[in-house]
N, C-alpha and C positions, 0 to 999 in steps of 0.2 A: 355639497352632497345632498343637502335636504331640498335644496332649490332643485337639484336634477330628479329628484323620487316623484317630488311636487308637481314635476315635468311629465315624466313618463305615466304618472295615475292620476294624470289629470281629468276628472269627470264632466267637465261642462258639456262635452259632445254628448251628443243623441246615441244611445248605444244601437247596435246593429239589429236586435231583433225590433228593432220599428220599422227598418226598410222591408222584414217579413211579415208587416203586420201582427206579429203576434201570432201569424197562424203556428197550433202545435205540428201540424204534418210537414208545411213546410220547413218549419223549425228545427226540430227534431231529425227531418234525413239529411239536412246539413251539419247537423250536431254526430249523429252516427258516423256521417259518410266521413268527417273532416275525423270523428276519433278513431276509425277503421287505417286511414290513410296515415295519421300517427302513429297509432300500434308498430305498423308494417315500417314506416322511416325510423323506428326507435330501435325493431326489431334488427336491421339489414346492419348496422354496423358493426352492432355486439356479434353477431355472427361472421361477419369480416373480421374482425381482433382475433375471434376466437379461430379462426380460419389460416391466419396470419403468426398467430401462437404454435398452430401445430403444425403448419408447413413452413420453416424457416429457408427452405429452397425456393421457396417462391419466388420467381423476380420481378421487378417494380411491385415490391409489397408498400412500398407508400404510398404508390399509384391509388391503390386499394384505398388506407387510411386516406388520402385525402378525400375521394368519394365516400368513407364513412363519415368526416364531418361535414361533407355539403350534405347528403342525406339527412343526419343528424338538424343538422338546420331546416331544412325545410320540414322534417316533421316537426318543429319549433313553431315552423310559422302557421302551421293548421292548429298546435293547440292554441295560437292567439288568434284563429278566426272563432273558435268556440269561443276563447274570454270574451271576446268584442261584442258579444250577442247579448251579453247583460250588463259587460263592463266599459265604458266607452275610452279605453288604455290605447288609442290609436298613436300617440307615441312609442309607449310601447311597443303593439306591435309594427311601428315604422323601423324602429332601432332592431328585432329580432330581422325584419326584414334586409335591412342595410349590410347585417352580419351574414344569411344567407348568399346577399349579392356577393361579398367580397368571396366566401367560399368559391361560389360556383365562378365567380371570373378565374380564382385561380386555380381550380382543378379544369375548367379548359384549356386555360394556357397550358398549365403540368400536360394535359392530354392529348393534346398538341403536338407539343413538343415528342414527346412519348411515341407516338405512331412510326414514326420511322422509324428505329428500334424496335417497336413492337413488330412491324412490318417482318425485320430479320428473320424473328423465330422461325425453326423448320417446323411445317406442317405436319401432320402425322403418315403424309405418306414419306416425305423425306426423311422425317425420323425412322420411319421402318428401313426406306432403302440404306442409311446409314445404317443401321444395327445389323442390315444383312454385311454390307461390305466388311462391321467391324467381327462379325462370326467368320466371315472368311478369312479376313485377316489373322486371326486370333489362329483355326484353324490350320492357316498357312506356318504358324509361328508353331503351333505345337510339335506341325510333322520334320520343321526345320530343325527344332531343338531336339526332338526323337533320334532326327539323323546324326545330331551331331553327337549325343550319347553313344550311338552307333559308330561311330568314327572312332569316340574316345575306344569304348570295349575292344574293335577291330585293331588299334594301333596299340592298345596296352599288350595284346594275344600277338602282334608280330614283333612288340618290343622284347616280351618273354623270349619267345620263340627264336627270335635274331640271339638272345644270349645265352641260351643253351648251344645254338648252332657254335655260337664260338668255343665251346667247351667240345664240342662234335669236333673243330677244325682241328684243335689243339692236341687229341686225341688221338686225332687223325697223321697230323703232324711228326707226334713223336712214334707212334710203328711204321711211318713210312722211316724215320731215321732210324731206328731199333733194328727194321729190316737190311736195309743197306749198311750198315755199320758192327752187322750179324756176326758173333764169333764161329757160325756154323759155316764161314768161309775155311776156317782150321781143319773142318771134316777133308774135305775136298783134297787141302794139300799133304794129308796122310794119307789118302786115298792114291793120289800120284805117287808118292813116295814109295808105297808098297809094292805100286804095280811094276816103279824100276829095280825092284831088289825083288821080282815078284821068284828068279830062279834060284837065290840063296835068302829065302829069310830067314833061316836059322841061324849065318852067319852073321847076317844084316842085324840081329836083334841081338846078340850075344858081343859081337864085334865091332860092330860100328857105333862112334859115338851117339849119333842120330837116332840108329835104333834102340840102343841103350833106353837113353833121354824118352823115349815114344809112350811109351807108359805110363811115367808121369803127366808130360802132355796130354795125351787121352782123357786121363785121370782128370786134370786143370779142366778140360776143354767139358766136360761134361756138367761139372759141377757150373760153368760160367754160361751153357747151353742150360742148364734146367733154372736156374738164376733167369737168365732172358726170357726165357719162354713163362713163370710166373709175371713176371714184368707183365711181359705182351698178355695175358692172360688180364692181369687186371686192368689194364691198360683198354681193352676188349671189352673188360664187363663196364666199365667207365662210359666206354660208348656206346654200350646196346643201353646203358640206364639214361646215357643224354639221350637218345632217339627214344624210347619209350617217355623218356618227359614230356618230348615235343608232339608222341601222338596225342598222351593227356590234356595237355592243355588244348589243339586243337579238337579232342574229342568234348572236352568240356565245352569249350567254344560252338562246335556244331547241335549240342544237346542242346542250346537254348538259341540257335539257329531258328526263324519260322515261327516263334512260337508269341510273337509278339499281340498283346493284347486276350491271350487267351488264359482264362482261371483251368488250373487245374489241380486236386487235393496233393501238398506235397509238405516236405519237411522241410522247416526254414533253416537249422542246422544244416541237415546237408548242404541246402544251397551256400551257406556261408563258407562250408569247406571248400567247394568250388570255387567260389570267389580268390580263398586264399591260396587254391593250389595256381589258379589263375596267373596270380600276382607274386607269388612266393620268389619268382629267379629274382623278378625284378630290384624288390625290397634287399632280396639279398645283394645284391649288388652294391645298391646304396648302404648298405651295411645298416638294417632298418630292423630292430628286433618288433616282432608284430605276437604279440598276448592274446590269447585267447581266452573270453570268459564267457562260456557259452553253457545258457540253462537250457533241458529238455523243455519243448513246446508240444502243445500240441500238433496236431494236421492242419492245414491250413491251405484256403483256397486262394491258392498263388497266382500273380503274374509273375513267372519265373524272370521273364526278360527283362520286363520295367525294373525289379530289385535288384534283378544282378545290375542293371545299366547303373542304378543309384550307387549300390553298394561301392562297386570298382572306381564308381568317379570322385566319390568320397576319399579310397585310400588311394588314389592316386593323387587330390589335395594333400591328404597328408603329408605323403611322401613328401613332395615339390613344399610343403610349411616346412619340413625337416632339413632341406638341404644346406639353407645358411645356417644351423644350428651345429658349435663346434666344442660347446664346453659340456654339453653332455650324451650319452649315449642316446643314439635315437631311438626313440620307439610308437609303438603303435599298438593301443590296446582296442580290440574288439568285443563287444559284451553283447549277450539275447537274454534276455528275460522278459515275462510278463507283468503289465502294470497291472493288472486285475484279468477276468472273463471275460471281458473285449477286447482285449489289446494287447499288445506286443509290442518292445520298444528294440531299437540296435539302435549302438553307440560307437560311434568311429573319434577315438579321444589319442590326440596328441599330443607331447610336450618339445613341438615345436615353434616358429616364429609369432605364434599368437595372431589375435586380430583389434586392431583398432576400434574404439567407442565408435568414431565418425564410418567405419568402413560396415559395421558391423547392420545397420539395417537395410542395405540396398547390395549385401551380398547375395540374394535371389534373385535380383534386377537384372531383366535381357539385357547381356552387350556390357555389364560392369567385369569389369576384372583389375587387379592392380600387378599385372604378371607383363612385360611387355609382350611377350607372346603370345599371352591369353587372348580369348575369344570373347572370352564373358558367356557362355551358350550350356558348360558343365553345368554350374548347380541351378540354372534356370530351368534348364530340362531337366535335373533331377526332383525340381519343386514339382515340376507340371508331373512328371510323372508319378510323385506321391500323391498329389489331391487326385490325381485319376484312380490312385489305389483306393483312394476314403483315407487317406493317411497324411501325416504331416509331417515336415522335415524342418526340424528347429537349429540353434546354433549359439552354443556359448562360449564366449571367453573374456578373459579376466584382463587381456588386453597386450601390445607386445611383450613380446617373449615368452609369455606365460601358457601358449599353448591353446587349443580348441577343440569343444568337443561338438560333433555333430549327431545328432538324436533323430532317427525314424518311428515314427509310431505308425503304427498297419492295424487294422479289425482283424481279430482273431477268430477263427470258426470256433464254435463251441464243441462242437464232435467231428467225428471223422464223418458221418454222414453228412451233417450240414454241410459240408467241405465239398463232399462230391458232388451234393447236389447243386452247387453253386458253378458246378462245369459242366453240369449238361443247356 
């Protein structure tokens, strides 16, 4: 070790400022110019690490680091042309030299190598044209998942509506049989009866067993005619309250017809009624008890269509969570409240088939579904459709069987003016 030191500071050489003669001018601007060009080679790689520290996407960042140490090196070899000027360490600086060459041999190779790879990257106008195709894209996916919300709403409004009509048919059904099956056929043949004893009915009613009997029969026949006719009566009001059902919901349905993407000051209460009057045959059917826990809100500058579209595709998950559940009552609870002065939250909570740890973060994911019918396209459009509101659509559960709650949060208008003004 002490033979190699002995080596590198060996002084017998002529040091370097003899070949400047000692001049100071010449001296001195090779002493500046070699400590300027050191500065700058000492400077460049602490600003690559640092460079390299806070952009971890960079890529070939070792590309970089190893042009920080070949840099690093050759500003090495300019402080050893200063030493040589009074120290004559030419082993030395041979050996800083040796360690520059082996640098720079191998960050060309690396750099080398490296170009065709580097080559790949897209340009900046490629990268625009891609970013325009992926706005299109993205674009194309928003109005497809819009539509398919639109699909869901339209076929939940003819599912209702298809099972009210059965309650229309059934209706229908029994006063066509009511009709034909009429005890008011009994009128008719007292009717004939009289008119063949029409030239003795005094005898006909006092004498003949028939007319005897007629009184009572009458008697029977009316009480069994006003009996029918309550029947058909409510039978009647059964089906004017199914046809007013069915104008409800389709008038509900056309109310938020057209109005897509437009804010305008409304009550998120009522809209939630809508939804559930919406939905209500359906639920009923599946025999779906659905809770209400609804707090007064303010006004609020709504997109009527986007919330109904979320809200309905929400309990129409539920529902379909509900169907294989058979050891307890189903249900479905709805809750509004607000989190504070900004916000408002709804809660579509079931204690249906729950949702799996592994299913539970790629439930907003285009095209997931674990329904063999599904589409996967519901809660993606109802995501896309919340961040469109400024709002978020979350989702917990404790895992099968345990049921799932689904949470909306919306920006709340502070007044009813802010509200309006946000729809002009």
């Amino acid at each position: 070790m002490n033979d190699l030191l002995a080596l590198l500071t060996d002084n017998r050489f002529m040091p370097h400022g003899h070949c400047y003669l000692w001049r100071p001018d010449l001296l001195w601007t090779n002493v500046i110019a070699d400590g300027l060009i050191t500065f700058s080679y000492v400077t460049i790689p602490f600003t690559l690490i640092y460079f390299i520290h806070k952009r971890k996407d960079v890529p070939f960042d070792w590309m970089l680091a190893a042009f920080g140490v070949f840099i690093l090196a050759c500003g090495t070899s300019h402080v050893m042309e200063i030493l040589t000027i009074w120290q004559p360490y030419y082993w030395l600086s041979a050996l800083v030299k040796v360690i520059t060459a082996i640098a720079s041999v191998i960050t060309a190779i690396l750099l080398v190598r490296l170009v065709p790879a580097a080559l790949k990257i897209p340009s900046p106008q490629q990268m625009a044209r891609v970013n325009d195709e992926l706005r299109e894209a993205q674009a194309e996916l928003v109005t497809t998942a819009r539509r398919a919300g639109m699909a869901e709403i339209a076929t939940n409004v003819l599912h209702n509506v298809g099972n009210v009509l059965n309650s229309v048919n059934v209706s229908a059904q029994v006063l066509y049989d009511k009709v034909h099956t009429s005890k008011g056929q009994g009128v008719a043949k007292v009717v004939q009866l009289m008119k063949e004893h029409s030239d003795d009915l005094g005898d006909f009613f006092s004498s003949n067993p028939k007319g005897r009997a007629l009184p009572d029969y009458l008697g029977k026949l009316a009480e069994s005619l006003a009996i029918e006719q309550q029947s058909m009566i409510n039978e009647l009001a059964q089906l004017t309250k199914s046809i007013d059902h069915i104008k409800e919901i389709v008038a509900t349905q056309q109310s938020y017809a057209g109005n897509s993407s437009v804010l305008e000051a409304g009550s998120l209460r009522e809209l939630i009624e809508d939804v559930v009057r919406i939905c209500h045959v359906s639920l009923a059917r599946h025999h779906v008890t659905l809770v209400k826990e609804l707090n007064d809100i303010p006004l609020m500058a709504l997109d009527k269509h986007k919330v109904l579209q979320i809200l309905i595709n929400l309990i129409n998950n539920a529902k379909q969570a509900l169907d294989p559940v058979t050891d307890r009552p189903a249900r479905i609870t709805l809750r509004l409240k607000t989190i504070d002065d900004q916000r408002v939250r709804i809660e579509v909570e079931d204690n249906g088939e729950g949702i799996s740890m592994d299913n539970l973060p790629r439930l907003f994911e285009h095209g997931f579904t674990t329904r063999v019918d599904g589409h996967g396209f519901g809660l993606h459009s109802c995501i896309l459709a919340a961040h469109e509101l400024g709002g978020e659509l979350t989702v917990q559960s404790a895992g099968p069987g345990q049921g799932a709650l689904f949470a909306l949060e919306l920006p709340i208008a502070l007044n009813q003016e802010k509200s309006l003004q946000a729809t002009r």
